[in-house]
N, C-alpha and C positions, 0 to 999 in steps of 0.2 A: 597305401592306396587312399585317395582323397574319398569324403564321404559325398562331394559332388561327382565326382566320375561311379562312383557307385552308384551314386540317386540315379542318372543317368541311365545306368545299365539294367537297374534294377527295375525303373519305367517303363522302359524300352519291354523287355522281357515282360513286365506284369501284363502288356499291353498287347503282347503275341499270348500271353495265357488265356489273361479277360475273354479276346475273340475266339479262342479255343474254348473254353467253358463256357461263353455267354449263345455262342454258337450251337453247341453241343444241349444246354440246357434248355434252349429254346427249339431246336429242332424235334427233340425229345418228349417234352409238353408240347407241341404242337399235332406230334403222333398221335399223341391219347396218353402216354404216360405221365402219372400224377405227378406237378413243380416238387415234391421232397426228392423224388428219387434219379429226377431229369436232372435237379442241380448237383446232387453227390456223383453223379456221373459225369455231369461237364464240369466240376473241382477236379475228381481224380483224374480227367484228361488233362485241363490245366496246371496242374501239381508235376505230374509225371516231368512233361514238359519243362515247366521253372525250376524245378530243383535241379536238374542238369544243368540246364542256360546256367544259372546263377553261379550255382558252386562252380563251372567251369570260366565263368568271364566277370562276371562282378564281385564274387567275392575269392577271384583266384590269390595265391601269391602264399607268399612267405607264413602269414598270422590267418591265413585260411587256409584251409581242408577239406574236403569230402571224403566220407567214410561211414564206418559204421557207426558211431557217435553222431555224427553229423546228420547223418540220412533218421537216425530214433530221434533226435530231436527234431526233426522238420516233419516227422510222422506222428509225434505229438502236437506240436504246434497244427499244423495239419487237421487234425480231429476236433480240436479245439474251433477255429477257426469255422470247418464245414458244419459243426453244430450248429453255432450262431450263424452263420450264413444260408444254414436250412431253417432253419425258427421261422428266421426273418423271412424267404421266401414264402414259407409257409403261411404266416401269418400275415404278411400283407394279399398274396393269395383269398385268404381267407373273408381275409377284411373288403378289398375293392376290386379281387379279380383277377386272374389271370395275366391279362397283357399289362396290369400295374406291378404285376410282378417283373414283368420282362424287363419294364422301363427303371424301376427300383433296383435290380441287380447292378447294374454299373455302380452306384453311390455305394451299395452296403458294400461290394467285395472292395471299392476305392479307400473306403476305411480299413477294410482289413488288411489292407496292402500297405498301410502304413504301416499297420502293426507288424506285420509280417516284415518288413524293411528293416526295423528296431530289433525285432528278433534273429534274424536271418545275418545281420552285420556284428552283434555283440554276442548271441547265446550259439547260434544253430551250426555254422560255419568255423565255428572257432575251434583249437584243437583242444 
């Protein structure tokens, strides 16, 4: 499988997650509950989400897998990932506010998604 029909799919889907987490984590601070725990809560909705999409269309086939192997590594990566992506909400949060936070989440998770990309095509999916 080409790694542009990947990239593709992998877009696509990071971009049905994004608005499921970016959704969820702003609905959530907008309640009254504090940006740390509104954003682990719209990751784990969009996680949920991508790691099925994924392992079943972008990184299906022959030299990819989903399973138990597959699902511990994207649940480390995962943890990884939602640390720094709490930090940083947190801390721009902290620093200029609230709704600079809402606006700041697109860029930091777009970075992680590359990471997640790199990870997800060589470590996570693989058997």
């Amino acid at each position: 499988m080409s790694v542009l029909r990947q990239g593709r799919y992998y877009l696509l889907i990071g971009m049905l997650q994004w608005l499921l987490d970016w959704g969820v984590m702003v609905g959530l601070s907008h309640a009254g509950m504090l940006v740390e725990p509104a954003n682990v809560v719209g990751r784990v909705s969009g996680a949920l989400l991508g790691f099925w999409l994924n392992g079943r269309f972008t990184f299906s086939g022959d030299e990819h897998h989903m399973g138990r192997k597959p699902l511990a590594r994207f649940v480390l990566m995962w943890l990884a990932t939602t640390a720094v992506s709490t930090w940083a909400m947190g801390s721009i949060d902290d620093w200029f506010g609230l709704q600079w936070a809402w606006i700041a989440k697109p860029a930091v998770e777009l970075a992680l998604g590359a990471i997640g990309f790199l990870l997800s095509r060589h470590w996570i999916y693989k058997p």
